[in-house]
C-alpha positions in Angstrom: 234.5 91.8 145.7 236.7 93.4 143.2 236.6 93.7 139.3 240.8 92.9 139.4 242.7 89.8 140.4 245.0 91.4 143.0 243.9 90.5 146.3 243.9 93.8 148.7 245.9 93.0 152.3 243.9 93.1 155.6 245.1 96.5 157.9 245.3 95.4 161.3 245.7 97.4 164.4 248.6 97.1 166.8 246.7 95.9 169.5 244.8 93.4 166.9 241.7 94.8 168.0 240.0 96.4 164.5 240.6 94.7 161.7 240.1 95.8 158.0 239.8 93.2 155.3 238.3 93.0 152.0 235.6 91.0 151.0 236.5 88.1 149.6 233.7 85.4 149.4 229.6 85.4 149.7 229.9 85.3 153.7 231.6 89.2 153.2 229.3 90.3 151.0 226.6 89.2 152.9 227.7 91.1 156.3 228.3 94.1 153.8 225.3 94.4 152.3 223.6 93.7 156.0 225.4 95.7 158.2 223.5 99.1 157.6 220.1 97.7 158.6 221.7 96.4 161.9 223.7 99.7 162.4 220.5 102.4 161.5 217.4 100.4 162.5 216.8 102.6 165.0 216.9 105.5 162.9 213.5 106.7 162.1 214.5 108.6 159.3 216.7 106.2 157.5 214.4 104.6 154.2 216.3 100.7 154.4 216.9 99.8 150.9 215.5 96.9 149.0 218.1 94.1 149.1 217.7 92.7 145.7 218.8 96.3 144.5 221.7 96.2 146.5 223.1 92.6 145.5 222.4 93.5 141.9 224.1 97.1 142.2 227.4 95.4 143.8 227.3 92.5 141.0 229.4 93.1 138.8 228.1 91.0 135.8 224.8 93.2 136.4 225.8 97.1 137.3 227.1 97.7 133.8 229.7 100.5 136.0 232.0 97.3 136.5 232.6 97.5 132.5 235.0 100.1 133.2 235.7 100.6 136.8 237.2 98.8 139.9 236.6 98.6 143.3 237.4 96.9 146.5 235.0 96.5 149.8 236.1 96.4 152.9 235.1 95.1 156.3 236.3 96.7 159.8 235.5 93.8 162.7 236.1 94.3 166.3 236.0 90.7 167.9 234.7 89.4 164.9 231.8 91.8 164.8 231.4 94.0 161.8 231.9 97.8 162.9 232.3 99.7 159.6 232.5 99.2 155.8 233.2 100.9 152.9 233.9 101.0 149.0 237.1 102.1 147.3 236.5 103.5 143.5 238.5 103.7 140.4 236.5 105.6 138.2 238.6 105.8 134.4 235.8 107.2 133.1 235.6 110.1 135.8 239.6 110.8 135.1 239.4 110.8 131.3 236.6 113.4 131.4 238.0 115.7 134.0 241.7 115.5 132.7 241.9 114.1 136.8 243.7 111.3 139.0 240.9 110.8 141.2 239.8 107.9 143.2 236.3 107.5 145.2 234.7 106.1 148.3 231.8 105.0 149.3 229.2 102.7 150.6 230.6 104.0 153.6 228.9 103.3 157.6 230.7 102.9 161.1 230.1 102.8 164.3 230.8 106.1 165.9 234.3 105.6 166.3 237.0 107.9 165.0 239.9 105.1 164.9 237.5 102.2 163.1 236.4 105.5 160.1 240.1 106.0 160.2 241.2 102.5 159.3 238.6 101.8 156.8 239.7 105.4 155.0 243.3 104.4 155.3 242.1 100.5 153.5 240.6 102.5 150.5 243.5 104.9 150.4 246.0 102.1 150.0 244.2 100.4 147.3 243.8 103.6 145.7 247.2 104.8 145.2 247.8 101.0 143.8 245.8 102.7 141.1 248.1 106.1 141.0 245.4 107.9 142.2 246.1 111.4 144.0 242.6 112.3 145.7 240.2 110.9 146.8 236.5 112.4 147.2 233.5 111.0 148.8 231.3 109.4 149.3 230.0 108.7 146.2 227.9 105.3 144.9 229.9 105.2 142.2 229.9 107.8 140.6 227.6 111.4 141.1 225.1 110.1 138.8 224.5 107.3 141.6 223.6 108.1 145.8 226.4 110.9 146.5 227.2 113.1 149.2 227.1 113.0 153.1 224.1 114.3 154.8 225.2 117.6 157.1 222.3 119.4 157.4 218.8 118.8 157.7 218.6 115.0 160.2 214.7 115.9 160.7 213.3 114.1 158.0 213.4 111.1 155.3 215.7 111.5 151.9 213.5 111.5 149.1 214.0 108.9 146.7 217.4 108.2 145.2 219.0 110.5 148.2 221.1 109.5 150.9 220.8 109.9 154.8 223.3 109.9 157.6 223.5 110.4 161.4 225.4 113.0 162.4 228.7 111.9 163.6 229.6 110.5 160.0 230.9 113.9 159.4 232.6 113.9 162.2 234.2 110.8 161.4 235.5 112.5 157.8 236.7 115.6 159.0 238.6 114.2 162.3 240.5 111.9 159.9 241.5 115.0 157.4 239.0 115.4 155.1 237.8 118.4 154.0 235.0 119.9 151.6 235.8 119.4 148.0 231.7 120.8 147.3 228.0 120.8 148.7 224.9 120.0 147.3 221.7 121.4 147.8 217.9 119.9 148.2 215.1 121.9 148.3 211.9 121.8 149.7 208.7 123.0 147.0 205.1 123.4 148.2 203.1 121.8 145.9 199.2 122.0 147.0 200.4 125.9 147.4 201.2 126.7 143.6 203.3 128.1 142.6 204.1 132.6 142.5 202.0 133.9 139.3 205.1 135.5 138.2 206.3 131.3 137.6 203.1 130.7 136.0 202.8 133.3 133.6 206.8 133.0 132.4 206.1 129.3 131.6 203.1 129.9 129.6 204.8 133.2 127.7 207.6 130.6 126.5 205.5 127.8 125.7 203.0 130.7 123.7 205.9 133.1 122.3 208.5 131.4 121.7 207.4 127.9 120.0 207.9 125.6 122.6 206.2 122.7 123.2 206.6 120.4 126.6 204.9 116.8 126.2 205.4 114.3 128.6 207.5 111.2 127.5 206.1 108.2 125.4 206.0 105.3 127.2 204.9 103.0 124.5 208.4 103.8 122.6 210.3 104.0 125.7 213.4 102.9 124.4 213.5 105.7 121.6 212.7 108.0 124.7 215.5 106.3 126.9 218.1 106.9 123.8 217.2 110.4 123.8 217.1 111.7 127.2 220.4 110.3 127.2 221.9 112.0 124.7 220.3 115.7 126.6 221.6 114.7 129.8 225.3 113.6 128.8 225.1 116.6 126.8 223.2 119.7 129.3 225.1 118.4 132.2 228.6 118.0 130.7 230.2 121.5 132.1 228.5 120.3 136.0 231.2 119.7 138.4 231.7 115.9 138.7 229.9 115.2 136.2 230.5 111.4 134.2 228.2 110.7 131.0 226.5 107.7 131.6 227.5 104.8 129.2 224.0 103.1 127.3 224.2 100.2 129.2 224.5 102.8 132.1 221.4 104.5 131.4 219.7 102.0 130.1 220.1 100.0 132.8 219.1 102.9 135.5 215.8 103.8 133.0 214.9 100.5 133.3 214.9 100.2 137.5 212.8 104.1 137.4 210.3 102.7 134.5 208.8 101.1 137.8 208.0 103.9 139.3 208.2 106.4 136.2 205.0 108.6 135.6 204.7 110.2 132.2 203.3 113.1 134.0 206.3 114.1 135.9 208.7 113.6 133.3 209.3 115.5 130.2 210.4 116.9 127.1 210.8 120.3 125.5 211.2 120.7 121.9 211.3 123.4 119.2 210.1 123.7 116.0 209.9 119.3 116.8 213.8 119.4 118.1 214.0 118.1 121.6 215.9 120.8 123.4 215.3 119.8 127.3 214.1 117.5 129.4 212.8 117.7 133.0 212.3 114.1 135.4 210.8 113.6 138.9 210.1 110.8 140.2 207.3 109.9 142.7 209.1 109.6 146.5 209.2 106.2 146.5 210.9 106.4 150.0 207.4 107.3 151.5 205.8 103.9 151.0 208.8 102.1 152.0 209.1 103.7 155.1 205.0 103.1 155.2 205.4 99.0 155.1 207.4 99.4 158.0 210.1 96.4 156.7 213.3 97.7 158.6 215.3 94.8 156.5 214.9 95.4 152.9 212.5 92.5 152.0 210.0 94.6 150.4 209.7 92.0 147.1 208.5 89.3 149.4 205.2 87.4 148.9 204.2 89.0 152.6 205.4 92.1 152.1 204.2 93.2 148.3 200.6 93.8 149.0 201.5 96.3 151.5 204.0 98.3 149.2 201.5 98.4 146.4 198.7 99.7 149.0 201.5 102.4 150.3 202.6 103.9 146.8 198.7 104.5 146.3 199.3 106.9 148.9 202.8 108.7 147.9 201.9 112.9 148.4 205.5 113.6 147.5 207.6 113.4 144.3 211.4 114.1 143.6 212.9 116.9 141.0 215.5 114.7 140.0 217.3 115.8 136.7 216.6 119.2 134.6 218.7 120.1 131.8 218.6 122.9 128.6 220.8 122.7 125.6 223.3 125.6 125.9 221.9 127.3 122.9 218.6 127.3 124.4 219.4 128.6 128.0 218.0 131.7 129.4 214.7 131.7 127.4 212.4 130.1 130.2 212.5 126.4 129.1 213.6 125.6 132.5 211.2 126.7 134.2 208.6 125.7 131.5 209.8 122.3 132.0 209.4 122.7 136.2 206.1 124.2 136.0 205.2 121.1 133.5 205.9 119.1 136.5 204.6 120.4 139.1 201.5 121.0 137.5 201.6 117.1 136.4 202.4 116.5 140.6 199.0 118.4 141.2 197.2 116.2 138.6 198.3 113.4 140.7 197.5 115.2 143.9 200.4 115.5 145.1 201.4 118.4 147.6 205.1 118.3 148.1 207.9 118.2 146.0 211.8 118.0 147.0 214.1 119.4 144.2 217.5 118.2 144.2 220.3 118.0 143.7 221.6 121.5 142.6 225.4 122.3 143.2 226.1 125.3 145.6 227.3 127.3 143.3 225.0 127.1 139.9 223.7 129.8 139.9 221.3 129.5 137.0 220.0 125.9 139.0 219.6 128.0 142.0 218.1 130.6 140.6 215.0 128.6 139.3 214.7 126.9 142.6 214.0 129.9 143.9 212.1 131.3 141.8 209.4 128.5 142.1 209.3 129.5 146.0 211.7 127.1 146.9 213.6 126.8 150.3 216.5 125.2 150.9 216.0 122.0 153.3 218.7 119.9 153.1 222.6 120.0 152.7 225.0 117.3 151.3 228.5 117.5 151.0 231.7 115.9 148.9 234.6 115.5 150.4 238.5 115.4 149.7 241.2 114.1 151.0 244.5 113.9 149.4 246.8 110.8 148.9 250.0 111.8 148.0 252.5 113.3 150.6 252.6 117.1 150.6 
């Protein structure tokens, strides 16, 4: 599937054994979008997603990303059984914004096989330089405001919602075919039920007491006033992050309207002063808990059969997800952060809730970090970017 009308060649090995080919009608895209279940079933840890949301994310008259970007999918078959796939990404948007030439994968699993990785990679470099890109990083789902990164530490448990996982030899699989770290990304792991350190508790209610601010949850019953304005802080408080892209409205829009689901007006908010929003702070309750609860390794959770048992199993959700947090610039270093984190978490107690993952944060944002740790945060989990470069030294 591609948003172009230049059909990509199929790379072929020289003993014909693994062959790389796009997808190029349903039957591909079928085998793309099933070959992770088959490949990670066994994985206790690996949430399968629901299969309606992966059709709709890789149609390209519904991901509203296809408005301005291309990509290719490939398939690597050994004897006619699929091995690998993965997504090469022209991101325009992402260039423009960084002043950049860089192209993306993603939607990347294979076998454990260093010469299968290697032909995929070498399929989405090709149709990358097409493009006169000169790097390209990974993996990324299109783009970092999307599933990015590739899990290299912390196998022993689930990803929490909208997070990734990986076995182990996928970074093998990079690094042996010459890529390296472009940047990590860091989750971390909050004790809820616990509480939080009194020094946390007693900033957050000095700023919302001294210094005017007041943090109310969002307003469901206008939710696309609220949509339109978290927006316009997101684009705007994460605009200096590495790798950042502001989401288009049909971008957002679309992605508010697949958390509204699960949304909780509890766990996301909004700071304002003197009525001016000036931050906003989401989490999201771990969806991945209940899916891995029905026990549906293939994806089918939408199913007449398989509903009831969903619904029963988010009744149950302990956990919820620190997803985004952000501060007008103007407004940074006077506690609203952490106002806005202990908002939440106190809304995750309300809902009885005793654990919390908080992530992403880049490695080196410090200010990010900083509050993490401040809430008694530890670091559980590590996901990294990679680069490799297309152009000849």
């Amino acid at each position: 599937m591609r948003v172009d009308s230049k059909r990509a060649p199929a790379i072929r090995g020289q003993d014909g054994d693994v062959v790389v080919e796009p997808v190029r009608d349903r039957r591909d895209r079928a085998a793309f979008l099933r070959f992770p279940y088959a490949l990670h079933r066994h994985d206790v840890h690996w949430v399968p997603p629901w299969t309606r949301e992966r059709r709709e994310f890789l149609d390209r008259r519904r991901n509203p990303f296809f408005e301005h970007g291309d990509v290719e999918l490939y398939l690597a078959r050994r004897g006619g059984r699929v091995v690998g796939r993965i997504a090469a990404v022209h991101n325009p948007r992402h260039n423009e914004f960084h002043r950049a030439r860089d192209g993306f994968f993603g939607l990347f699993d294979c076998v454990d096989d260093v010469d299968v990785a290697g032909r995929l990679f070498d399929a989405a470099a090709d149709w990358l330089r097409g493009h006169g890109l000169a790097t390209v990083l990974g993996p990324t789902d299109f783009s970092t405001n999307r599933e990015c990164g590739l899990l290299v530490e912390g196998f022993d448990s689930p990803p929490a919602i909208l997070m990734p996982h990986h076995p182990p030899h996928y970074r093998d699989l990079l690094t042996a075919n010459g890529f390296t770290k472009a940047k990590d990304l860091w989750a971390w792991e909050l004790d809820v039920a616990g509480g939080l350190p009194a020094r946390t508790e007693r900033v957050a209610d000095a700023v919302l007491r001294r210094a005017g601010v007041r943090v109310r949850p969002v307003d469901l019953g206008d939710f696309a006033a609220e949509v339109a304005l978290i927006r316009e802080l997101y684009n705007t408080t994460w605009a200096g992050n590495w790798g950042f892209v502001p989401m288009t409205d049909r971008e957002f829009r679309r992605l508010s309207a697949e958390l509204r689901r699960v949304l909780r007006p509890e766990l996301a908010l909004v700071a304002e002063v003197a009525g001016v929003p000036v931050g906003f702070g989401l989490s999201l309750p771990d969806v991945n808990q209940a899916l891995l609860a029905t026990g549906d390794r293939h994806g089918r959770y939408g199913s007449p059969t398989r509903w009831p048992r969903l619904w029963r199993a988010t009744r149950r959700i302990t956990r919820m997800r620190v997803l985004a947090l952000g501060v007008r610039e103007e407004y940074r270093g006077r506690g609203v952060d952490v106002a806005l984190t202990v908002g939440m978490v106190r809304g995750a107690q309300r809902l009885g809730y005793t654990d919390a993952e908080v992530s992403w944060t880049l490695e080196d944002n410090r200010a990010a970090n900083r509050v993490a740790e401040y809430l008694g945060s530890t670091r559980s989990k590590t996901y990294r970017i990679y680069r490799r470069p297309l152009e000849e030294p």
